[in-house]
N, C-alpha and C positions, 0 to 999 in steps of 0.2 A: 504494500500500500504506500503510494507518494504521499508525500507530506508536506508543508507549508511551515517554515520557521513565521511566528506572528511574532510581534513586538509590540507595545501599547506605551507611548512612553509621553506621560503626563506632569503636572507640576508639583505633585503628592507623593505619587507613585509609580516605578514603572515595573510591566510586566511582558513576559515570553511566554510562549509554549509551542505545540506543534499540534496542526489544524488538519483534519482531511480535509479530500476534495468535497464532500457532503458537509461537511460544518462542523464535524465532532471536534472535540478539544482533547487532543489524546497526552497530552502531558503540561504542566505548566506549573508558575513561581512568579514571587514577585521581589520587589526590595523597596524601599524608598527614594526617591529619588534624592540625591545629596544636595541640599544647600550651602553653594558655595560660587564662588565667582571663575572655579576655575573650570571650561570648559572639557579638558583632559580626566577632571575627577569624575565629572556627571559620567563622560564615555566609558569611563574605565568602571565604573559600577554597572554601566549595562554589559559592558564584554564580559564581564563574569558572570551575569547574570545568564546571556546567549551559552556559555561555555556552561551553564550547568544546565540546560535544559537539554541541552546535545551531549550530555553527558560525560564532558571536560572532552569531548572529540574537536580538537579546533581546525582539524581539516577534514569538514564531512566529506567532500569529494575527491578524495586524494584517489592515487590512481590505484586500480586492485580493487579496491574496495567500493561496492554500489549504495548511496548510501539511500536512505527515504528518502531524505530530505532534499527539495529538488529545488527549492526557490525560497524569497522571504518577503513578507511583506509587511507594513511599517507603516501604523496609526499615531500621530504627532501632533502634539501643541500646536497650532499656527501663531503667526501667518506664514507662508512658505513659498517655495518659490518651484513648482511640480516639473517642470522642465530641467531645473539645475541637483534637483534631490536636496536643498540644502532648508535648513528649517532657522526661524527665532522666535521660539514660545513665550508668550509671554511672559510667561509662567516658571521660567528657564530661564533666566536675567543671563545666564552662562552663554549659552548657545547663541551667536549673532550669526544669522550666515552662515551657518555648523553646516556642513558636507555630510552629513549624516547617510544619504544613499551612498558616496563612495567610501565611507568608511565602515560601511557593513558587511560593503561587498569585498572589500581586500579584509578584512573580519574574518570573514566567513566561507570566501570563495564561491556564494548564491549570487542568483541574480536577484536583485533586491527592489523592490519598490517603494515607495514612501507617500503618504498623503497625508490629508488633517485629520487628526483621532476623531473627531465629530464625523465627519463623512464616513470614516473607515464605519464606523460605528453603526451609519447609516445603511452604509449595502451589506454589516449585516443582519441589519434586522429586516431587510429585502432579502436579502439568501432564506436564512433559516427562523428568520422571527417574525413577529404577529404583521409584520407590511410583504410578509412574504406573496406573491404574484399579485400587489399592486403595482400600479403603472406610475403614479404619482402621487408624491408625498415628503412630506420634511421630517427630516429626523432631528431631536434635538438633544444636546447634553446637559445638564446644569448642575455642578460640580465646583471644582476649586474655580474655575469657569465657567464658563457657554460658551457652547458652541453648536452648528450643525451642517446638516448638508441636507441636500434638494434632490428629489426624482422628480424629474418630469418624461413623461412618453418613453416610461423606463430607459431612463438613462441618466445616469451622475451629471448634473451642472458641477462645469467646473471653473470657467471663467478667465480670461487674459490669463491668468497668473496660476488657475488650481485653487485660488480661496475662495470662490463662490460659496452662498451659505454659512458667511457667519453670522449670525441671528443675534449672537452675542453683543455687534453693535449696529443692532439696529433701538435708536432712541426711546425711550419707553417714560424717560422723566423729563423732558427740558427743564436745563439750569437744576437739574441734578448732580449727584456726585463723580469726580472727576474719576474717568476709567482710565486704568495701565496703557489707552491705543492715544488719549489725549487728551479724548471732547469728553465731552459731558451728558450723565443719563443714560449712558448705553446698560443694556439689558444685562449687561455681567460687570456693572460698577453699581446695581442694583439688588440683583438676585444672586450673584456666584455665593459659594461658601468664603470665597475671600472676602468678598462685600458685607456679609452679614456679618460673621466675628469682626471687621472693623467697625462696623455701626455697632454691635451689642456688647464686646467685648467677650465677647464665647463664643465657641462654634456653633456651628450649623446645628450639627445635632443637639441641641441643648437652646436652641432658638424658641421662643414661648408662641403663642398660639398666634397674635397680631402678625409677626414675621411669618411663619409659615403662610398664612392665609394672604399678606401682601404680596410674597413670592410667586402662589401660586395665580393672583393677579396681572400681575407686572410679565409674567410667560404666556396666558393668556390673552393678553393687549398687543406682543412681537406678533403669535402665532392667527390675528384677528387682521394685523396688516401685511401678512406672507401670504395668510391665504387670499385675499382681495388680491392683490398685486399676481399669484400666477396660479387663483385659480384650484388649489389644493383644498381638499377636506380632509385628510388625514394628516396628525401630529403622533410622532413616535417620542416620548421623553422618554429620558436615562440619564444617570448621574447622580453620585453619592447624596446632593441635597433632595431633588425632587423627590428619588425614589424612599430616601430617608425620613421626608416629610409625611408620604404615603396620600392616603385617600382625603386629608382635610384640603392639599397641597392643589390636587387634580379636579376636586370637586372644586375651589377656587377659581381653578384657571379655567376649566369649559361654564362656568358660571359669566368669568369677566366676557372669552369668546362669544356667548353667546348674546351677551349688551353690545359687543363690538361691530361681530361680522352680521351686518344686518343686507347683505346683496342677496339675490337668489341662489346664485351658485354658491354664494360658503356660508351660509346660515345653517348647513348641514356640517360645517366642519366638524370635529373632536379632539380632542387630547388623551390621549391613552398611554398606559407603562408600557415600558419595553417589555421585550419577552424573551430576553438571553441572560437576564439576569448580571451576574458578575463575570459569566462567559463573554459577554456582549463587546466589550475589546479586543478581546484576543481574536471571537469569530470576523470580529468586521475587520481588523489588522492581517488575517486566513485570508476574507475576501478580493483586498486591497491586493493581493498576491496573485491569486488563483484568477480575479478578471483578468489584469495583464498576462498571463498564461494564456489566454481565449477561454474560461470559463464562461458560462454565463451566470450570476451569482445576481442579476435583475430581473424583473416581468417584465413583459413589453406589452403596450398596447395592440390590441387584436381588433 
């Protein structure tokens, strides 16, 4: 059975394992991601992390030896730049213009691919989760950040650059608080879990009911002017806050969507949990892979 090196590498945490071509997650680990300014320490915590999931083999494809593992694919912070492989996460003050796809692939000896952890996230909850054989739909994260990415006529929006989709700043407060991109109000200088421990003084998880229920507002008002704008009824959210906040969170936000989207075509919108659960990185980082292979890992419009 071929395999797919995933990679999920975030501003909290990052994580590897090894994906099949159907979506299982057939081994996987995580670490924390190191705070620190030096761009060499972040790396060197994922290559150890990569070298134990392949099980200290740091030349799966050496010659003689056939190994499963046939490619890698690579869910990331944005914004980034999908033609150069090179990323600067927010969230990763380290990484500016990090080469991340060419240093996985002298890593690794795989052919490697790279995109936004939101999008990865997105095809795969189109591959193997609850948007599986729809044709159009927005995926969302809402976590140490926000983030997402967009199906349309089954297919990944990707845009000049590969950042289409992030929802994160789309403005949700004018003359709100100022976000890590610059302006002011965006939807992850609002709701991220980095947002709320700086407004509350405690994490996320420990956020009292007024925050949860603004939160889950403030994603229902992005996801009220996404769907006007191209047309979508379906919201896929995932991400340590949303999913952590649970059902007061969701009933929040298709409450605010439903005062919002008042046009014909998305007055049916929703907002729904993911359905990959904590897999949900690694399978959409699987996916990120296995498309570039010629998978198909989307629905298409019939």
């Amino acid at each position: 059975m071929e395999l797919c090196l995933a990679i999920d590498v975030g501003g909290t945490k990052m994580a590897a394992g090894l994906v099949s071509g159907d979506g299982r997650v057939v081994r996987d680990a995580r670490v924390p991601t190191p705070r620190t300014e030096d761009p060499e320490a972040v790396f060197g915590a994922l290559a150890e992390l990569v070298f134990g999931v392949l099980e200290g083999d740091r030349q799966p494809a050496r010659p003689g030896r056939k190994s499963p593992v046939v490619l890698c694919g690579v869910g990331c912070g944005g914004p980034m730049s999908l033609t150069e492989g090179t990323v600067s996460p927010l969230n990763i003050p380290a990484w500016r213009d990090f080469p991340l796809r060419e240093r996985l692939a002298c890593l690794t000896g795989l052919r490697v691919s790279v995109d936004n952890d939101a999008k990865a996230f997105t095809l795969g909850e189109g591959w193997v989760g609850v948007a599986r054989g729809r044709s159009d739909f927005i995926g969302m994260v809402v976590s140490t950040g926000v983030g997402g990415g967009i199906v349309l006529e089954g297919r990944m929006l990707e845009g000049a650059s590969g950042n289409a989709g992030h929802v994160g700043h789309v403005i949700v407060e004018p003359d709100g608080r100022v976000c890590g991109c610059g302006a002011r109000g965006c939807l992850e200088a609002e709701a991220s879990g980095t947002a709320i421990a700086a407004v509350t003084g405690r994490p996320a998880s420990e956020a009292p009911q007024e925050v949860v229920e603004r939160t889950g507002r403030l994603v229902g008002r992005a996801v009220a002017s996404v769907s006007a704008l191209l047309d979508l009824q379906l919201a896929v959210v995932a991400g340590s806050v949303a999913l952590g906040f649970g059902a007061p969170f969701f009933a929040a936000a298709n409450a605010e969507l439903q005062q919002r989207a008042r046009l014909s075509f998305s007055s049916s919108t929703c907002i729904v949990p993911a359905g990959l659960g904590e897999r949900g990185p690694l399978v959409g980082a699987g996916a990120v892979g296995w498309r570039c292979a010629g998978h198909q890992v989307l629905g298409s419009r019939t």
